[in-house]
C-alpha positions in Angstrom: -0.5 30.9 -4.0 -2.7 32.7 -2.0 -6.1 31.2 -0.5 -9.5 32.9 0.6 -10.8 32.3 3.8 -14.0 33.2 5.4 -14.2 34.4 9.0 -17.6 34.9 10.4 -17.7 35.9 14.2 -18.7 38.3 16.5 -15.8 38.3 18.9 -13.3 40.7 18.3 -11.0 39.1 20.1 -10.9 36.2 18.1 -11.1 38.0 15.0 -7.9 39.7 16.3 -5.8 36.5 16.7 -6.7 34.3 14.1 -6.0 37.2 11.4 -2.5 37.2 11.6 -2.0 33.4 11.8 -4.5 33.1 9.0 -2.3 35.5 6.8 1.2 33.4 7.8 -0.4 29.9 6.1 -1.3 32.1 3.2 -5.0 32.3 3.8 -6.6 35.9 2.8 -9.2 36.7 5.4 -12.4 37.9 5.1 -14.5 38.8 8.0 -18.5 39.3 7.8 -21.7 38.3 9.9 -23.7 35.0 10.0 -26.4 36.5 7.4 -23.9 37.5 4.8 -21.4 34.4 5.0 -25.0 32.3 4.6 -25.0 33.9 0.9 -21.0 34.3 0.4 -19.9 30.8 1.0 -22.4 29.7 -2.1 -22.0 32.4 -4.7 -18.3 32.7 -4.0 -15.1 30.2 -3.5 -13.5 30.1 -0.1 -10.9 27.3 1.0 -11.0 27.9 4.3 -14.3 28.6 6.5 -14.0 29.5 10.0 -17.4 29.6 11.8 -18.4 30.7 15.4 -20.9 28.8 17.2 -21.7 31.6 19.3 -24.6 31.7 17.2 -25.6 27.8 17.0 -28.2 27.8 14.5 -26.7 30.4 12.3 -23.6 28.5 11.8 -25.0 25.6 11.5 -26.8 26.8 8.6 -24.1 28.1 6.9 -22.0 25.2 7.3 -25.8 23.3 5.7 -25.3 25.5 2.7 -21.6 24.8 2.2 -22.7 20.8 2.0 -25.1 22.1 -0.8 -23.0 23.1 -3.4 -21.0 20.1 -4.9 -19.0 22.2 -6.6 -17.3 24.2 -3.3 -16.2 22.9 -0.4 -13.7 24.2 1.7 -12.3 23.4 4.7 -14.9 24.1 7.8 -13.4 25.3 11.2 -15.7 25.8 14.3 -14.9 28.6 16.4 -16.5 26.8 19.9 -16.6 27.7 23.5 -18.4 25.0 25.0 -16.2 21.3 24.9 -18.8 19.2 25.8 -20.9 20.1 22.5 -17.9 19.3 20.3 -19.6 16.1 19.3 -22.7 18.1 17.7 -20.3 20.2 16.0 -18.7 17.5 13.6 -22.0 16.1 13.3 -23.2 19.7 11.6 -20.2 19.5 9.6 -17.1 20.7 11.0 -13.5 19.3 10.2 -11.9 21.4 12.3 -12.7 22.8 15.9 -10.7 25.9 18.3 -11.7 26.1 21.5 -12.4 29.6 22.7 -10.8 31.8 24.2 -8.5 31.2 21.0 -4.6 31.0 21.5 -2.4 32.0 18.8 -0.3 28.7 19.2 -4.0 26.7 18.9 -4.6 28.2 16.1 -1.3 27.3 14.2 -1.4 23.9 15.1 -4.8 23.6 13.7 -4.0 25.8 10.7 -1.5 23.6 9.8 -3.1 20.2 9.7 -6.1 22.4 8.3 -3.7 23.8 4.9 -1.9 20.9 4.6 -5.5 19.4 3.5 -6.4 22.3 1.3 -3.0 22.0 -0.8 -3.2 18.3 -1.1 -7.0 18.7 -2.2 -5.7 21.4 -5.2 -3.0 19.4 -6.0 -5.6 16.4 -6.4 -8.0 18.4 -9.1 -5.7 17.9 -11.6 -5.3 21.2 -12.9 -2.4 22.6 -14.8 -1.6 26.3 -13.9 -0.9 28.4 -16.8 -1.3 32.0 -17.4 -2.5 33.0 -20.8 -5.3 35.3 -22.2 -8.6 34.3 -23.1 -11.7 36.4 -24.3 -15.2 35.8 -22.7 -18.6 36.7 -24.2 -21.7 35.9 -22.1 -24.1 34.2 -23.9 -27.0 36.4 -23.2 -27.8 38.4 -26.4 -28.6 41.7 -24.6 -24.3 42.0 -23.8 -22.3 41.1 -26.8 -19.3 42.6 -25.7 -16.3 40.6 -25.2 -14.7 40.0 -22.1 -10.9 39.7 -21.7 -9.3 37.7 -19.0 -6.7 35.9 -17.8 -6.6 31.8 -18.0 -5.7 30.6 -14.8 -5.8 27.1 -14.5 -7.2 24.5 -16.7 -8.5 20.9 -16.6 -10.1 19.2 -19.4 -13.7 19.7 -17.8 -12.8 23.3 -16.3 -11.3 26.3 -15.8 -10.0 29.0 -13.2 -10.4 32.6 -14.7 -9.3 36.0 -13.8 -11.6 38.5 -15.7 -11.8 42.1 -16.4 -15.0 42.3 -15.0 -17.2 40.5 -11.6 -19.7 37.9 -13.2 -22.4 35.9 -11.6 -23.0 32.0 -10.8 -24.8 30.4 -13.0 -23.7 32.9 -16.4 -23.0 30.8 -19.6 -20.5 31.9 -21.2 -18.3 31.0 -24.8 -14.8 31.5 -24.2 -11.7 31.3 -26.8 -8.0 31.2 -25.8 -4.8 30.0 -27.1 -2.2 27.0 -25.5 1.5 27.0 -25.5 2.3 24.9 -28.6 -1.1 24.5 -30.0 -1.7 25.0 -33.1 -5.3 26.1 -33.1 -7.2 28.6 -30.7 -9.7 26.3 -28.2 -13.4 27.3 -28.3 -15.9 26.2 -25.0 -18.9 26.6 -24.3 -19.1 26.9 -19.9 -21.2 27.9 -16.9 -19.6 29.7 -14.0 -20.0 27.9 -10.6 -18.4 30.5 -8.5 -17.3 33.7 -8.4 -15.4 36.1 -6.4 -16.0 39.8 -6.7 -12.5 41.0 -7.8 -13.3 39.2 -10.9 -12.1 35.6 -10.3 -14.2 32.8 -11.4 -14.3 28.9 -11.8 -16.3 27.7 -14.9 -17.2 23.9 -16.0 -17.2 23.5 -19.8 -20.8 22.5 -20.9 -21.7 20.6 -24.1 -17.9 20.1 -25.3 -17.3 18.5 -28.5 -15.2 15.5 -28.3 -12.4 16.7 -30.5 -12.2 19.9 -28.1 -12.0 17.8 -25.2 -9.7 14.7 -27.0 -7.1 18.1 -27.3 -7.4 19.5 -24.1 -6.4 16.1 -22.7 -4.2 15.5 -25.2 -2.2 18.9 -24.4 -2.5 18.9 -20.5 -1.0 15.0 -20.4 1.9 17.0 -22.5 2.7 19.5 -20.0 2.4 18.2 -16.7 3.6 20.6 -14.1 5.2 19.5 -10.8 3.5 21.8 -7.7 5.8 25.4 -6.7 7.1 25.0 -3.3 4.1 26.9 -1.9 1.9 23.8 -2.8 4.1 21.2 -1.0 2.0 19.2 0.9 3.3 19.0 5.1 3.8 15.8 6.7 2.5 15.9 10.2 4.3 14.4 13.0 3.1 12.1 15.8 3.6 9.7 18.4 2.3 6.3 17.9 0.5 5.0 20.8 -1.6 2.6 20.0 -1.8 -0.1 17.6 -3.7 -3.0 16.4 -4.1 -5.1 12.9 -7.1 -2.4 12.2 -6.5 1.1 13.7 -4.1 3.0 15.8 -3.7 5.8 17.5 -1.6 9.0 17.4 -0.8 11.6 19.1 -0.6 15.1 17.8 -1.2 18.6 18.5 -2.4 18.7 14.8 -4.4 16.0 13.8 -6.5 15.9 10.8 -10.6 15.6 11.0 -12.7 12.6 10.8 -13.2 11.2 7.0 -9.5 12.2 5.9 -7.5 9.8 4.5 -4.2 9.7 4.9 -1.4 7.5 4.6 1.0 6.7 7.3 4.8 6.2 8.0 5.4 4.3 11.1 8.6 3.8 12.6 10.4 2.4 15.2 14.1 1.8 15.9 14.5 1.3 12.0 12.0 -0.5 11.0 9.0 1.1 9.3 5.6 0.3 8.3 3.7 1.8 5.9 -0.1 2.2 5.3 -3.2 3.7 4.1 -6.1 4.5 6.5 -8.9 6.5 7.1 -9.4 9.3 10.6 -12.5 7.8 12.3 -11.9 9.9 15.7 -10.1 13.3 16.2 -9.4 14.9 19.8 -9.1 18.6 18.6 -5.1 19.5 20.0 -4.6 16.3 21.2 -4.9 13.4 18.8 -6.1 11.2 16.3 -7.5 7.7 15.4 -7.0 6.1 12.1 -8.7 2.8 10.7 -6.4 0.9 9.0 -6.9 0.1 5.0 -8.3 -3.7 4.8 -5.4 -5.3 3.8 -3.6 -8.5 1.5 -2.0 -11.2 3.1 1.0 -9.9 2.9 0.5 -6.3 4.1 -1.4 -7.8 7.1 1.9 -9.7 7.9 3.7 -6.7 7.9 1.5 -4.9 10.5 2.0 -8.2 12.8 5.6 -7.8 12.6 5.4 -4.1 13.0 3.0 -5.3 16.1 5.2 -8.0 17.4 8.2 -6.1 17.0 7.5 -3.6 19.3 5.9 -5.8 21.7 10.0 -7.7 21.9 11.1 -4.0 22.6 9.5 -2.4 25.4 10.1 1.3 25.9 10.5 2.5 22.2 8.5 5.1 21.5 7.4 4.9 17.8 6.7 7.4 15.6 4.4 8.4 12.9 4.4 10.5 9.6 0.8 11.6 8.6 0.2 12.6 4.8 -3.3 14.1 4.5 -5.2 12.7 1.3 -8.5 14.0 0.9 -11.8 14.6 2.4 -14.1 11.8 2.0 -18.2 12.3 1.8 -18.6 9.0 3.2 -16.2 6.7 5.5 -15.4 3.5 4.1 -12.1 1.7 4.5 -13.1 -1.4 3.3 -14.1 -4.6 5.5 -11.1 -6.1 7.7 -11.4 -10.1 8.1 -14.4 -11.3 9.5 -14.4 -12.7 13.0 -11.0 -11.0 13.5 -11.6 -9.7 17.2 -10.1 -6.2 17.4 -10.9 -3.7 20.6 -8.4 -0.8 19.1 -10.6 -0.7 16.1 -14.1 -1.1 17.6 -13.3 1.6 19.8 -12.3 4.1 16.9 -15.9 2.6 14.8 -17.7 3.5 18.1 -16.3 6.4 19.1 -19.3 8.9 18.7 -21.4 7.3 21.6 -18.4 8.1 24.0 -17.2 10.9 25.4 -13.9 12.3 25.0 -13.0 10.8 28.9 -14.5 8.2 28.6 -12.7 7.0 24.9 -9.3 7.7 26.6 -10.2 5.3 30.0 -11.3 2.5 27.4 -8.0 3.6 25.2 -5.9 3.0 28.4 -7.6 0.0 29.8 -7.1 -2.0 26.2 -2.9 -1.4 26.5 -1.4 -4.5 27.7 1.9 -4.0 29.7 3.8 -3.8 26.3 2.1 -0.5 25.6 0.9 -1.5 22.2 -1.5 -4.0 22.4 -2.2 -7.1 19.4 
């Protein structure tokens, strides 16, 4: 599949390299200026936005608007020359950040963590693709005229559309189209909550009958799908640094943003631990830090052991397999024992009043002399 991105910049010169790389992670490009991509990234449906902050008010606005509509959020890249504001760039709403003057090698390692996140969130919607024909008639009595189109995906409170003609967000439309092995032709009633010009559209079904939706769910739970090789989520690879009973830290020239969870594959000389937790600091390029998942008993015991094993073999150098989840709105991994004293993990909670030198000296200082510290 392909995906849409958004480019809006002024510099040619990054226009010129991140075009290419953008196009070899399947991401179509489109470029435009802050005024126009203020409008685009509501009325249409991008997975990818790529902002510059040339402009700081302008993008931030833009990336303001993308937070306003709950029914489109792509991934949001910052195109940024100056390091020290990286901080105020997350907190307008960046997952991502390249550092100008952009390097084609920066930009795939980014892209990559970046893509990986967009497949796993389509993968997550629940959506089975299908291509069938369905006719569209907009409710409006001044145009009567049927619409033909092509059924792209389908949930049982959605749909993905490819019509014969542009429409707008916000149209109501009734739409009728015919399953694979279904005995009767579906009728819906939905509103389109984005659209793309070449005539692609995402609808949610409005004021469904029970019996309508009881078959839709009835008929996708009967032809799951597995994802096309295109849609295979990447594992990213990194070198496990630091760890604690709440957080680590990896190291990665592609880590994912702050608010992602993931789950994680540590390992070590053969033994592996295994965990779910939640990016609370990313070093664009450089690295990430992950709160673990509050855990049981017994899963605590296994991150001692981990822990302890490691500490009874100095100079391994563990590893660590990151599987992006989703995007959370709001960071909450649950609450880890109380009392338990944890630096590792206060660090990665408190990470936004420090800067990025001064997190690493405090990183360093907490390693005992077994490199991974309890």
């Amino acid at each position: 599949m392909t995906y849409r991105a958004l480019l809006v910049t002024k510099d040619d010169q990054a226009a010129e390299v991140l075009a290419p790389v953008l196009q070899d992670f399947g991401l179509r490009a489109q470029c435009c200026g802050y005024s126009d991509a203020a409008c685009l990234v509501v009325e249409q449906k991008f997975h990818a936005v790529l902002v510059d902050f040339d402009d700081p008010h302008s993008a931030a606005l833009i990336l303001q608007n993308i937070s306003s509509v709950s029914a489109n959020h792509p991934i949001t890249i910052a195109l940024l020359s100056d390091k020290n504001k990286v901080r105020s760039v997350f907190g307008a709403g960046a997952s991502f950040v390249l550092y100008k003057p952009i390097s084609a090698q920066q930009a795939e390692t980014t892209l990559r963590a970046a893509t990986a996140l967009i497949k796993n969130e389509r993968r997550n919607t629940f959506r089975i693709p299908i291509q069938v024909p369905i006719k569209l008639r907009l409710t409006n009595p001044s145009d009567p005229a049927d619409i033909d189109g092509i059924l792209l995906d389908l949930s049982d409170s959605g749909m993905d559309v490819l019509a014969s003609q542009a429409l707008l967000p916000g149209a109501s439309l009734q739409a009728w189209f015919t399953l694979p092995d279904s005995p009767s032709e579906f009728e819906v009633n939905s509103e389109v909550v984005w659209a793309n010009p070449n005539g692609e559209f995402g609808a949610r079904f409005t004021g469904t009958p029970d019996s309508v939706r009881a078959a839709l769910c009835s008929w996708i739970r009967e032809n799951p799908q597995a994802p096309s090789p295109a849609e295979t989520v990447v594992v990213e690879a990194g070198k496990l640094t630091d760890l604690s009973r709440g957080g680590c830290y990896i190291e990665t020239a592609s880590p994912f943003p702050e608010r992602a969870r993931v789950e994680l594959t540590l390992r070590a000389n053969g033994v592996e631990l295994q965990a779910q937790g939640l990016v609370r600091v990313m070093h664009p390029s450089r690295g990430m830090g992950v709160e673990l998942a509050a855990q049981g008993f017994g899963e605590g015991a296994q991150t001692e052991s981990f822990i302890q094993f490691l500490i009874s073999h100095p100079g391994i150098e563990p590893q660590a397999l990151v599987l992006p989840q989703s995007l959370e709105t709001a960071p909450d991994c649950g609450s880890h024992e109380d009392g338990m004293e944890d630096p590792l993990l206060d660090l990665l909670r408190d990470h936004a009043s420090l800067s990025e030198e001064v997190f690493f000296e405090t990183l360093r200082s907490q390693r005992s002399a077994e490199f991974v510290e309890q």
